[in-house]
TITORRO-359154 format. One line per field, with one value per residue (C-alpha): residue number from 0; chain; x, y, z. Coordinates in steps of 0.1 Angstrom, whole numbers, plus 5000, padded with zeros to 4 digits. Last residue first. Layout:
n (NUM|...)
chain (A|...)
x (X|...)
y (Y|...)
z (Z|...)
END
This chain:
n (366|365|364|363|362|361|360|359|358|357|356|355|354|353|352|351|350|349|348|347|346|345|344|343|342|341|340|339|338|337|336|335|334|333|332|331|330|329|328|327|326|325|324|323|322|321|320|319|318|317|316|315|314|313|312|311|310|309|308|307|306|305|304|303|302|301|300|299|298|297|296|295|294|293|292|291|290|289|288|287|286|285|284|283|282|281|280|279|278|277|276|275|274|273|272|271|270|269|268|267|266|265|264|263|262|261|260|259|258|257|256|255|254|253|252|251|250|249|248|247|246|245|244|243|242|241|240|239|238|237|236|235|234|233|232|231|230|229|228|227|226|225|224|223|222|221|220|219|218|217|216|215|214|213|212|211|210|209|208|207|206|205|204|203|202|201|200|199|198|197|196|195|194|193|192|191|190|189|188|187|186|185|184|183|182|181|180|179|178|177|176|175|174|173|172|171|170|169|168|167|166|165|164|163|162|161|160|159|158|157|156|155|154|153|152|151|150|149|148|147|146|145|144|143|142|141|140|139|138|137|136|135|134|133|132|131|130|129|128|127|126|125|124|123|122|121|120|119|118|117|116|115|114|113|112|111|110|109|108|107|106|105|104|103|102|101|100|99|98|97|96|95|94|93|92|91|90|89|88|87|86|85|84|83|82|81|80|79|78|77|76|75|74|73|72|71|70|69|68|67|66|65|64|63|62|61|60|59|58|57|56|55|54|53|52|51|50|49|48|47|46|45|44|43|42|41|40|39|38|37|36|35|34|33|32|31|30|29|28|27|26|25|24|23|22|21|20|19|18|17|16|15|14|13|12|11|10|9|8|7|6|5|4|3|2|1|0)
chain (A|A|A|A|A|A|A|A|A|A|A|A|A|A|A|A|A|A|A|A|A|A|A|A|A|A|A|A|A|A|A|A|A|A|A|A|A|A|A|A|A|A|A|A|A|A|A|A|A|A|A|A|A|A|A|A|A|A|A|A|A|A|A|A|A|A|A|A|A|A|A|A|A|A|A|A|A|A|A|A|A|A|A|A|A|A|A|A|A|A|A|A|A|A|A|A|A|A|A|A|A|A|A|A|A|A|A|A|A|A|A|A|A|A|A|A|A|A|A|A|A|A|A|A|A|A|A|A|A|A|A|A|A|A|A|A|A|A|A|A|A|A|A|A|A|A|A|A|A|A|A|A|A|A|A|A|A|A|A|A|A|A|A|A|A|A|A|A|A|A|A|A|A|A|A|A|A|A|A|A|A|A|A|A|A|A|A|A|A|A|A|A|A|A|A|A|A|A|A|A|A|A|A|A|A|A|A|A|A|A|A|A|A|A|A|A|A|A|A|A|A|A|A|A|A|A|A|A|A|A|A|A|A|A|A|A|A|A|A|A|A|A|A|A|A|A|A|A|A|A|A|A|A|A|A|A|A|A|A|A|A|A|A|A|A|A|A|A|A|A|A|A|A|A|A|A|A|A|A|A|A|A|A|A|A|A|A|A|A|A|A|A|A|A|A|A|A|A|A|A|A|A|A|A|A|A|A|A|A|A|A|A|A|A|A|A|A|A|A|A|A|A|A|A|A|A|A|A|A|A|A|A|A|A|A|A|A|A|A|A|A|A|A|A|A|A|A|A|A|A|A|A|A|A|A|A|A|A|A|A|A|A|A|A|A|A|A)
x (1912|1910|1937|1966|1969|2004|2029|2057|2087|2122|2142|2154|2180|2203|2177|2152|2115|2084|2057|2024|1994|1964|1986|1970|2007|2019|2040|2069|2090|2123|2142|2178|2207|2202|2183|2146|2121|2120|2109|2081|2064|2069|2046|2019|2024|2017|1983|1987|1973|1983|1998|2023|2049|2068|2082|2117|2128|2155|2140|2141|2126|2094|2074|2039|2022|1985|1959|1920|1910|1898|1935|1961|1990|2010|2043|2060|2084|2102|2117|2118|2088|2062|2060|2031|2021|1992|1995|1967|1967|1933|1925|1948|1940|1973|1995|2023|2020|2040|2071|2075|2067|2098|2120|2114|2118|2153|2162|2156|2175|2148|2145|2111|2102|2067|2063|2056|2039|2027|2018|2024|1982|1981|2008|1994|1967|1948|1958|1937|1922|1926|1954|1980|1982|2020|2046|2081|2113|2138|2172|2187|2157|2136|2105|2071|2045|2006|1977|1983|2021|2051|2083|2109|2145|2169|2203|2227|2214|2184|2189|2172|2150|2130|2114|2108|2090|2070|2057|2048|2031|2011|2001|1986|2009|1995|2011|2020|2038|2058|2076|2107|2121|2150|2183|2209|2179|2166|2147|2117|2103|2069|2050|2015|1992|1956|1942|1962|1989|2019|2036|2068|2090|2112|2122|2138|2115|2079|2077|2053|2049|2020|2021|1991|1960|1951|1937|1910|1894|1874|1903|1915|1953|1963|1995|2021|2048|2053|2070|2108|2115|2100|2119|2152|2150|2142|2174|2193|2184|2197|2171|2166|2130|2103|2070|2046|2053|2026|2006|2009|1986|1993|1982|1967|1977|1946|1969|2000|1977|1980|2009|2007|2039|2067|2092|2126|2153|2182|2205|2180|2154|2121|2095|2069|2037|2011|2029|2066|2081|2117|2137|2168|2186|2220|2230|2249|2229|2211|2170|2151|2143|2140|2114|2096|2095|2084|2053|2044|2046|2023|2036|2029|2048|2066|2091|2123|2154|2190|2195|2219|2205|2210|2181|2149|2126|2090|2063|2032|2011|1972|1966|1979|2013|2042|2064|2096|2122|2146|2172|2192|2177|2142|2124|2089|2083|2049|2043|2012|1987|1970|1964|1938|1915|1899|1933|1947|1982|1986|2015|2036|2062|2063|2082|2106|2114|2120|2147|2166|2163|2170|2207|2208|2195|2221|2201|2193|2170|2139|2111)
y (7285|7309|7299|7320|7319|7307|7328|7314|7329|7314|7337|7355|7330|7339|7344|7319|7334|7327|7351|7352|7361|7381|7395|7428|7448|7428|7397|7381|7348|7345|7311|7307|7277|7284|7256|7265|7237|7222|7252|7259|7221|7229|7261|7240|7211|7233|7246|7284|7306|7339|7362|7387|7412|7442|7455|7432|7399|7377|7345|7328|7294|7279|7245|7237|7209|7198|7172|7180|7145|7175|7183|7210|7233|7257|7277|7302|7325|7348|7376|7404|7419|7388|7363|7339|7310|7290|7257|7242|7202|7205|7173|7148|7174|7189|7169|7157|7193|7210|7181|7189|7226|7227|7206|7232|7258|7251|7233|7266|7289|7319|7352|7370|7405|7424|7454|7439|7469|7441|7406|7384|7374|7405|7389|7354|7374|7340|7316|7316|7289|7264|7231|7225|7189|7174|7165|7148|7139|7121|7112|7150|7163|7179|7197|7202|7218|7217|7237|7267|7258|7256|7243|7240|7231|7218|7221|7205|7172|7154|7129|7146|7165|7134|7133|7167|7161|7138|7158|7186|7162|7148|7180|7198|7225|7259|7280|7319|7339|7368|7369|7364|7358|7376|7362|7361|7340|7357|7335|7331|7307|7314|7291|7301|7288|7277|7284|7248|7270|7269|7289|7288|7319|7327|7365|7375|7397|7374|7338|7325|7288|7280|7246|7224|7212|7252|7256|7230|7250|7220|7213|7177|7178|7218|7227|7236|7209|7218|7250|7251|7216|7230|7260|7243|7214|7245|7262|7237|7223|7256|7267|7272|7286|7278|7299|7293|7259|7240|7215|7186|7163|7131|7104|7073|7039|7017|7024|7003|6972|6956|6932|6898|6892|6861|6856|6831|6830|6806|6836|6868|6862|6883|6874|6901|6883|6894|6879|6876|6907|6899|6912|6901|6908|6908|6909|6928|6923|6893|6896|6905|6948|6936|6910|6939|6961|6944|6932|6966|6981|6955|6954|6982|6975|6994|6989|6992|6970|6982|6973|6973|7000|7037|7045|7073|7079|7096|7106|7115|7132|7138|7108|7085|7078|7060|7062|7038|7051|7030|7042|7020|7044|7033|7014|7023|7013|7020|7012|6995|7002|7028|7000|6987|7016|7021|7017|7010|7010|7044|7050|7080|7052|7036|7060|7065|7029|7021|7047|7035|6997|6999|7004|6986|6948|6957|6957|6936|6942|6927|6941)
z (6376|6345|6314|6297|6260|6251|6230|6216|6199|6177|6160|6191|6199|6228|6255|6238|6241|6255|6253|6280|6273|6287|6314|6316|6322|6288|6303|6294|6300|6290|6293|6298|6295|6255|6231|6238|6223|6253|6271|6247|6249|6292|6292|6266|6294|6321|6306|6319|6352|6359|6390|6377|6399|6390|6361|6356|6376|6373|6386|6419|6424|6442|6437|6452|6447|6461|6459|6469|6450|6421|6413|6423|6412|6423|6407|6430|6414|6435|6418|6444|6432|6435|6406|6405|6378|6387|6371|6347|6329|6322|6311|6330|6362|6379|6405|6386|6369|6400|6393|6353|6359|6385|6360|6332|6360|6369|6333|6315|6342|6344|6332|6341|6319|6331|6308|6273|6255|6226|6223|6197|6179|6159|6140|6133|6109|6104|6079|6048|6031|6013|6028|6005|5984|5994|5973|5987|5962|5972|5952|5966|5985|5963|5979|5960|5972|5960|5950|5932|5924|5947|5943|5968|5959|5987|6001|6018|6010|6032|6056|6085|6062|6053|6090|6088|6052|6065|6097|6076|6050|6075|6095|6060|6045|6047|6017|6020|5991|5987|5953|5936|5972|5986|5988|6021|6041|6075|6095|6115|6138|6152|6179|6188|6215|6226|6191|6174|6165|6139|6119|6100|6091|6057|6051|6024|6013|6025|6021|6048|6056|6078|6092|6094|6112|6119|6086|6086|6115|6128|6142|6147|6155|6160|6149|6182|6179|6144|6153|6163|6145|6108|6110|6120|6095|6064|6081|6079|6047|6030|6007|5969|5958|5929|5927|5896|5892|5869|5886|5910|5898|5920|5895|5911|5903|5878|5848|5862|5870|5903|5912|5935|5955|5947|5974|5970|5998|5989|5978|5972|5945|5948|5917|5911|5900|5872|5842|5853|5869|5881|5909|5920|5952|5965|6000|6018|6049|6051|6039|6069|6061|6022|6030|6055|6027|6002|6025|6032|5996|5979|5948|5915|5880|5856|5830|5809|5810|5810|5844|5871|5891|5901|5928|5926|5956|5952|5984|5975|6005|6000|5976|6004|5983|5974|5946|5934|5908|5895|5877|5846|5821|5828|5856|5876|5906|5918|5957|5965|5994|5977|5950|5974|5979|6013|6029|6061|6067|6049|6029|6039|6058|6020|6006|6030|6037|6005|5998|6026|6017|5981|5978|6015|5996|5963|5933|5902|5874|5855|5839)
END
């Protein structure tokens, strides 16, 4: 195997597939990338057995083979080689042989046949999607998923097809963030798939150079997004995600408007002095609109910050994380924030003035 490639032909592509490879490995060929040449492409795959990651290049070649290097190692020689320059590689027994003006590299291979296969089963759902809108759903709501639940469900996104309807999910049980769209086509069918944390974060990191648009395809057990010369897989997570929509609250009679960076920065300075741990503010709105957020610590340390909000159904007293409060407000693109309250005040649901398909709802806390 032997072909020739420009140093930023390969660079992008290689850096993709090797950032889902683990840096610690308990197999040693999961620290290789495959490349595999035919037809003049070369296409180079990277995985963790979870999350497979597969990127495809036009090279000068008319050679056929595959071999599997340490993925790390070519990497970084690529990243330090000059720019613009050309590279030839050669596989010669069980070395790969890097040539690059005066630079010369050689790195050990591992058999072909010993490389995982990452069975990703027949289709039985395949859909076309604006990249926009898939980068927007995945942006509004993977901030929420849980890191280490023993609820196996909660450490991933929730993707539900339903009409033509497309929403993402996300909680970790402290909080909820929704984001759903309207698509001009309905689905073949309604379908929901829980896509672990890794691959969600993956494939919004891939979406930012993605094409236009994108194929998903989905089979019993894994997804499968194309994005132009990547391609991403991810194993889904069993199980069912809970009903999400008994979760938004209902009868909402207390309504608060605020100016998002008025009461994000007010949060910011009340939660200087809340406990690491518990991070909780007390949240108070009187009948005239006056908000007063407080906050304090176990060394007997106090802040108290005040604004005026447009107010609607009376007054609320109710303690949240801060930091959950502030993840929502971040996330909000307009110049105003809605905050609402049912008349118990068992949660509270944030919502974009100008954007209504983005909601969060955080559970409140006792202090």
């Amino acid at each position: 195997m032997k072909l020739s490639i420009a140093r930023e032909t390969l660079l992008t592509p290689l850096s993709q597939v090797t950032g889902v490879i683990e840096k610690r490995q308990t197999l040693p060929i999961l620290s290789n990338v495959l490349l595999q040449l035919s037809g003049g492409q070369l296409e180079m795959t990277g995985t963790d057995l979870e999350v497979q990651l597969l990127g495809r290049v036009q090279v000068d070649s008319n050679e056929e083979g595959a071999i599997t290097v340490p993925a790390r190692k070519l990497l970084d020689i690529f990243r330090l080689l000059p720019e613009r320059s050309d590279v030839t590689l050669e596989h010669v027994d069980d070395r790969l042989s890097i040539r690059s003006g005066r630079s010369r590299f050689n790195l050990t291979t591992l058999p072909v046949e010993n490389y995982p296969a990452f069975d990703s089963g027949s289709t039985d759902l395949e859909i076309n999607l604006p990249s926009d809108s898939l980068r927007s759903a995945l942006d509004k709501t993977i901030f929420a998923m849980a890191q280490q639940d023993v609820r196996s469900y909660l450490n991933g996104l929730l993707i539900d097809l339903e009409g033509h309807i497309l929403r993402t999910v996300a909680s970790d049980g402290h909080r909820l963030a929704v984001f759903q769209e309207s698509l001009p086509s309905p689905f073949t069918t309604n379908r929901q798939i829980i896509v672990p944390r890794k691959g969600i974060q993956e494939l919004s990191r891939l979406l930012g150079d993605a094409d236009d648009s994108l194929t998903i395809q989905i089979s019993p057990n894994t997804i499968r997004v194309n994005l132009g010369q990547v391609t991403f897989s991810a194993k889904l997570i069993e199980g069912r995600y809970p009903d999400y929509q008994r979760v938004m609250p209902g009868e909402l009679s207390h309504l608060y408007q605020a100016g998002k960076e008025e009461l994000k920065a007010a949060l910011s300075r009340a939660s200087l002095l809340t406990s690491e741990k518990q991070k909780s503010v007390s949240l108070e709105v009187d009948e005239t609109g006056l908000m007063i957020l407080k906050a304090h610590n176990s060394e007997h340390e106090e802040a108290e910050e005040s604004l005026m909000v447009d107010a609607q159904g009376g007054s609320v007293s109710v303690g949240f994380n801060a930091g959950y409060l502030l993840d929502a407000i971040n996330h909000i693109d307009s110049e105003q924030v809605r905050l609402s309250f049912t008349d118990v005040a068992n949660s509270c649901l944030v919502e974009d003035k100008t954007d209504a398909r983005f909601k969060y709802v955080v559970m409140p806390m006792r202090l």
